[in-house]
N, C-alpha and C positions, 0 to 999 in steps of 0.2 A: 784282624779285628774289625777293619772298617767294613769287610764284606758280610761279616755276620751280624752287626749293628742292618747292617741296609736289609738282610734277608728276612731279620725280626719286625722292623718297623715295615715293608712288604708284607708280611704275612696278618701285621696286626691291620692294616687299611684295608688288604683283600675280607680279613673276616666284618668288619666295618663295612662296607663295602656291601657284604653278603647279606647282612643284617638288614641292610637299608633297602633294596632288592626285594626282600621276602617281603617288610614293611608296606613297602609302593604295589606289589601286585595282590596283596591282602585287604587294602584300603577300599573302603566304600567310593562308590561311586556316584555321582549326583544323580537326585531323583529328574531333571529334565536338564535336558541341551536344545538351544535353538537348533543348531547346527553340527551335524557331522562329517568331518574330511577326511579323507584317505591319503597320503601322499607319500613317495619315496624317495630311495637314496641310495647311490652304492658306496659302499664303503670298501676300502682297502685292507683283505684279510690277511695277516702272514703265517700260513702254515707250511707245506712243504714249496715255499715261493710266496710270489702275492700276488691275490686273485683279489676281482671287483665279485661282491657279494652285495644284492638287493635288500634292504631292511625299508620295510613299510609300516607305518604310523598310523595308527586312528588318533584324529585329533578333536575333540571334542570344545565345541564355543556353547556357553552357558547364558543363560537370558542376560545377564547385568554383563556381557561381552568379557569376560575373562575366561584362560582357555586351560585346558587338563588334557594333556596325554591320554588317553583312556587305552591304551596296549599298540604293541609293535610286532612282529611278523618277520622273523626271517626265514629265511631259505637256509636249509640247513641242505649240503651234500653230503651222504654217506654213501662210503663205495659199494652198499649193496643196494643202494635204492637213490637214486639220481633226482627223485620227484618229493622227497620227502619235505617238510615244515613242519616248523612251529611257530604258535602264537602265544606270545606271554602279556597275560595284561590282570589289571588290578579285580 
């Protein structure tokens, strides 16, 4: 019982989760930034083992100095194309 309690409250955050996701990259974007930064990070993937995986940021600073994510950049590897990406942003 307690695994099926955990597999439903799981499936209700991933769709939460999804919704909030669709939300963030549908959102307007502000009409100016002073500043735009680029900067990354690898992250610890676990598929078949676990690999460092590169995820890149645009980080956007706005005249009154407060800052917005404006999209990130991973590296995606698929076994027929080694060079592939995507960028996912608002």
């Amino acid at each position: 019982m307690e695994r099926t309690i955990l597999l439903k409250s799981i499936s209700r955050l991933m769709k939460v989760a999804e919704e909030e996701v669709k939300a963030w990259k549908e959102r307007a974007l502000s009409e100016e930034y002073f500043a735009i930064s680029l900067d990354g990070t690898l992250l610890s993937i676990r598929r078949n083992g676990v690999e460092k995986e590169p995820v890149y940021l645009a980080l956007g600073i706005r005249p009154d100095g407060s800052r917005e994510i404006l999209g990130f950049f991973k590296r995606v590897k698929p076994a027929s194309d080694k060079k592939s990406s995507t960028f996912y942003y608002g």
